[in-house]
matplotlib code that plots the C-alpha trace (Angstrom):
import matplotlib.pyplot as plt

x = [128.6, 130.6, 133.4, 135.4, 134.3, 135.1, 138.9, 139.6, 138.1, 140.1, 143.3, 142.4, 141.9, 145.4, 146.8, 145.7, 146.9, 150.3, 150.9, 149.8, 152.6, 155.2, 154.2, 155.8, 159.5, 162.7, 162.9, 165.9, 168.7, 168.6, 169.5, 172.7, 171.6, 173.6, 177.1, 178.4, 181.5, 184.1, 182.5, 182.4, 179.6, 179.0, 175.1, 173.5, 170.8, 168.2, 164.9, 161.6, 161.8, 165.0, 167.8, 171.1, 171.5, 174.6, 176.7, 178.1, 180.4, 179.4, 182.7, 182.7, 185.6, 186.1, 189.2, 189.1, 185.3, 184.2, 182.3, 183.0, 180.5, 181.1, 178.0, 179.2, 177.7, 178.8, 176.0, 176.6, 176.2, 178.9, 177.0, 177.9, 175.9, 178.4, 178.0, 180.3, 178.8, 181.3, 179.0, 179.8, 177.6, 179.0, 175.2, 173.3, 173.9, 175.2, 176.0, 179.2, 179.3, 177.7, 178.4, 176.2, 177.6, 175.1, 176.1, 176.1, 173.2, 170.7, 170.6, 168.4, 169.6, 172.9, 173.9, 176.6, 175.1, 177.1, 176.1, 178.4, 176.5, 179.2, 179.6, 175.7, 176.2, 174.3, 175.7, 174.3, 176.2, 174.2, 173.9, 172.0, 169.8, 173.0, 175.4, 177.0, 177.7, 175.5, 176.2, 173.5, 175.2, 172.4, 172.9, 169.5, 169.4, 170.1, 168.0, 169.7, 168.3, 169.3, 170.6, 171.8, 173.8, 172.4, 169.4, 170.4, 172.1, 169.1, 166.4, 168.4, 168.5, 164.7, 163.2, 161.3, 158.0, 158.1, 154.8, 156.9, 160.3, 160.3, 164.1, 165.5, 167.0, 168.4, 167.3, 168.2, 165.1, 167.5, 168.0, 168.5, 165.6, 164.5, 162.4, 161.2, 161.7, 158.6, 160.1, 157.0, 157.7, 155.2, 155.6, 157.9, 158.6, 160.2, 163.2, 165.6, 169.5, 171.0, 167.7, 167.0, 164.3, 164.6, 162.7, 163.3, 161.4, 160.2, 159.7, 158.1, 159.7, 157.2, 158.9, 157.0, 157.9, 156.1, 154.9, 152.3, 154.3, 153.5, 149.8, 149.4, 151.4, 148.7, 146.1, 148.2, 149.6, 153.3, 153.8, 157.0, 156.3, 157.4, 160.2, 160.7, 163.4, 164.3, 166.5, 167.2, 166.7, 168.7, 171.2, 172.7, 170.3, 171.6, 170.3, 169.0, 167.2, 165.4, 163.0, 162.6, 163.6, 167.3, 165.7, 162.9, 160.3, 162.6, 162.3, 161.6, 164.7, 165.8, 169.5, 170.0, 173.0, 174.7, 177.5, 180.5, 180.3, 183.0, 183.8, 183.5, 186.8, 187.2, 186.9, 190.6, 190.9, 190.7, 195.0, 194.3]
y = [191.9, 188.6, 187.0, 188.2, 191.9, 191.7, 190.7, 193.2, 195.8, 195.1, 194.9, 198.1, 199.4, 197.7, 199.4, 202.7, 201.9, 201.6, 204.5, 206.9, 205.3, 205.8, 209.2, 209.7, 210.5, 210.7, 214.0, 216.0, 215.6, 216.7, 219.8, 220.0, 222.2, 220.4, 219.2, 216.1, 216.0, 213.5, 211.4, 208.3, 207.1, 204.1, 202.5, 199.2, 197.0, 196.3, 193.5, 194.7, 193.0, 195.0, 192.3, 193.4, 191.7, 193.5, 196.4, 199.4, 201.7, 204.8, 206.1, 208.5, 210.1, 213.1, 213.4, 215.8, 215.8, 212.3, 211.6, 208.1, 206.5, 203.0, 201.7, 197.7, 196.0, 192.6, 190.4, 188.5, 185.3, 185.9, 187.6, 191.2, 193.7, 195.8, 198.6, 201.6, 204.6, 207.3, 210.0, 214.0, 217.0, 219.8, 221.8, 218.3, 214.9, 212.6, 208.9, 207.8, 203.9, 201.9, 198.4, 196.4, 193.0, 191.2, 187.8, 184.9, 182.8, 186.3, 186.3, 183.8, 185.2, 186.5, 189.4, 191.3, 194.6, 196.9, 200.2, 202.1, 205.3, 206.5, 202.8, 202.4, 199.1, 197.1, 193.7, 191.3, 188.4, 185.8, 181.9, 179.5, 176.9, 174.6, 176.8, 178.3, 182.1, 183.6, 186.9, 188.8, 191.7, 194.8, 198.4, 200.2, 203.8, 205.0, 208.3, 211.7, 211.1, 207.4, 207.5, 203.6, 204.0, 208.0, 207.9, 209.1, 212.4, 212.6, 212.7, 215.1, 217.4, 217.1, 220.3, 221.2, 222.7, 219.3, 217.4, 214.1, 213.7, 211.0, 209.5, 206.0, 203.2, 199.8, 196.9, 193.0, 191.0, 188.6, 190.3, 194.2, 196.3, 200.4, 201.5, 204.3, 205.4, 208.7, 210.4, 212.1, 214.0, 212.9, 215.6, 215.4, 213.3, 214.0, 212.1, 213.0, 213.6, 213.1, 214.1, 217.1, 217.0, 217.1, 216.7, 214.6, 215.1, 211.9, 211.0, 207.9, 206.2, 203.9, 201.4, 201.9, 199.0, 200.6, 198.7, 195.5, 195.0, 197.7, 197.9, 193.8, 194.0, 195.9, 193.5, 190.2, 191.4, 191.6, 195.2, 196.4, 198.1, 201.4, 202.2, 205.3, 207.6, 210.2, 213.1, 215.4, 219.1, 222.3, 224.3, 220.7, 217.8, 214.8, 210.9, 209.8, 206.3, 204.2, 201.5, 199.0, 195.2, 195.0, 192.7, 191.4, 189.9, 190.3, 191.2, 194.8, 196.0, 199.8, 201.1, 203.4, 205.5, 204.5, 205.8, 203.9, 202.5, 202.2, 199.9, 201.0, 202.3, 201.1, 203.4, 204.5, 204.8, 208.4, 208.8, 208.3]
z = [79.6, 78.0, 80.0, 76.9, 76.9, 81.0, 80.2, 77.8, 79.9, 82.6, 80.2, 78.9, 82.3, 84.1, 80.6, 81.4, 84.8, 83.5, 81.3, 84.3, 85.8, 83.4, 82.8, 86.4, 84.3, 86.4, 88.4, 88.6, 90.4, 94.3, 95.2, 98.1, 100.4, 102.8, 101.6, 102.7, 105.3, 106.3, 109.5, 111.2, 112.7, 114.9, 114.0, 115.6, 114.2, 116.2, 115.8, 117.1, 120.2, 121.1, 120.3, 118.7, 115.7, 114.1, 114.4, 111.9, 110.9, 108.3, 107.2, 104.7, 103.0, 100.3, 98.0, 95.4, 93.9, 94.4, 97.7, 98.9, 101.4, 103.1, 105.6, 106.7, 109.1, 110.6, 112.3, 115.0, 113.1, 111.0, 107.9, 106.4, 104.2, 103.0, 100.8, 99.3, 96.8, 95.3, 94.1, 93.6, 95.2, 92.9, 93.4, 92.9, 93.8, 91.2, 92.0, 90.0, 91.4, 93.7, 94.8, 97.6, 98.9, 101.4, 102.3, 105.2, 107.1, 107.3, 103.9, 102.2, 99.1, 98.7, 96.2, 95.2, 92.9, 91.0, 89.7, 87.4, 86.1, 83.7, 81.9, 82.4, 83.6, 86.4, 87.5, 89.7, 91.0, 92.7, 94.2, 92.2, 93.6, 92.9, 94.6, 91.8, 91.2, 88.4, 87.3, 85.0, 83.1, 82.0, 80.2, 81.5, 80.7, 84.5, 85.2, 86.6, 89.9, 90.5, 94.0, 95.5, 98.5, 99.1, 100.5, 103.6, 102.0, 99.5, 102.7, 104.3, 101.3, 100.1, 100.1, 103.3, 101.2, 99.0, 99.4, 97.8, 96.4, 93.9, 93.3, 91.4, 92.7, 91.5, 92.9, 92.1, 92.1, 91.5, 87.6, 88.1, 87.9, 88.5, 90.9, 91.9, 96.1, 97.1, 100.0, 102.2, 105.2, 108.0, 110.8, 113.6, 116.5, 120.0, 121.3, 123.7, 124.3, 127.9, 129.0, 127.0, 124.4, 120.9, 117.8, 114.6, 111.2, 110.1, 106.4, 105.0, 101.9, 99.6, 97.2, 93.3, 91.2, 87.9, 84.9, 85.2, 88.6, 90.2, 89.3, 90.2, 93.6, 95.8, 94.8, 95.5, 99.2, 97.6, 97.6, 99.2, 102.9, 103.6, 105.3, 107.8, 108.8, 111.1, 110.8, 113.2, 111.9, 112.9, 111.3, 109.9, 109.6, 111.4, 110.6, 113.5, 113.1, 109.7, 110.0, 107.3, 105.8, 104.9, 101.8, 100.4, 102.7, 105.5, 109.1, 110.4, 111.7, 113.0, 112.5, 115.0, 116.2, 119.1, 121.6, 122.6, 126.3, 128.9, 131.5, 134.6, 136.6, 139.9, 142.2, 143.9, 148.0, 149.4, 150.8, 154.4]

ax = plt.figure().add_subplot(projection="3d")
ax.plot(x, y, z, "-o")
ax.set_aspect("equal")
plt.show()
């Protein structure tokens, strides 16, 4: 076979390739099967080797319909990532806005995305290479089931007898692009409370960057790596832990709950 006849083979082929792909179409929205209440939770995040690198605060809010979620954590070198959705759960989910802020030394490369689903506009605001702000305005058509700033209420709503849940996100890469995010339970794990054991479902989450891109990554050693989370099951599914980069090419961190700790009283005399 001719050098010529090999490359448009394996055009045809990468073409092919692509169109089963894109034949994967949005899904429906998720199903609540667990509304979302008022809460504040207290989260850390943690490097593989154990260190603290930053601390949180979920704090989520409901006034009238709208669903307003705020995770921020502040790093102990000064940087945030900050990030507040409003979305609705009247029987589905449906994000309304989204807006992601991460910023300071962690970050090689600040952003500040905004997703408004009812304008159908993205924005990303970035740093240039000569430290000015660029700002790149799109109007994608935003799927049903596009979900930034949810995934923790979208994993704990997936459908126990689903095999995969297949969701959209945006992501800046720096210029704003969809994705898709396949949610796949993975059994169980045990952990424990105070000494009493428990057990946490654990789903895996694979990044699918679709068209040319997502064919080509694999081969090239640039494909995004999973990330994992744990929810802990019952009567109402709790987030217990996720594991996973905060950005591209970054570290493995976990985000864990934690409990507040006290200082120690002294301990008062006995009256004589």
């Amino acid at each position: 076979m001719s050098r010529t006849l090999k490359v448009i083979r394996c055009w045809l082929l990468l073409g092919v390739l692509v169109q089963a792909f894109q034949f994967r179409v949005a899904a429906d929205p998720v199903a609540v099967r667990n509304p979302e209440g008022t809460l504040h939770g207290f989260l850390a995040l943690i490097t593989e080797d154990g260190h603290v690198l930053a601390v949180g605060d979920l704090i989520q809010g409901i006034r009238g319909d709208l669903v307003t979620s705020h995770l921020v954590f502040h790093f102990k070198d000064g940087s945030v990532d900050d990030e507040t959705a409003v979305f609705t759960q009247r029987g589905k989910f449906k994000l309304i806005r989204d807006r992601h802020i991460q910023k300071g030394p962690y970050f090689p490369h600040p952003i500040d995305l905004s997703v408004d689903v009812p304008k159908g506009t993205v924005i990303v605001k970035t740093t240039g290479k000569d430290g000015k702000e660029e700002v790149t305005t799109d109007h994608p058509t935003l799927p049903p089931d596009v979900y930034n700033g949810l995934i923790t209420s979208i994993v704990k709503n997936v459908r126990k007898d689903a095999t995969e849940t297949v969701v959209s996100m945006i992501v800046a890469t720096p210029k704003p692009r969809l994705v898709k995010l396949a949610i796949t339970p993975k059994g169980t794990e045990s952990f424990s409370l105070a000494g009493a054991s428990r057990k946490a479902l654990v789903y895996d989450m694979k990044i699918e960057l679709g068209g040319v891109a997502g064919v080509v990554a694999p081969l090239i050693g640039k494909e995004p790596p999973h990330i994992q989370m744990w929810i802990a099951g019952g009567e109402v599914p709790t987030f217990t832990k996720e594991k996973g980069p905060l950005f591209e090419g970054g570290d493995i961190l976990t985000i864990s709950l934690v409990s507040p700790v006290w200082p120690k009283e002294p301990r008062s005399e006995s009256p004589k």
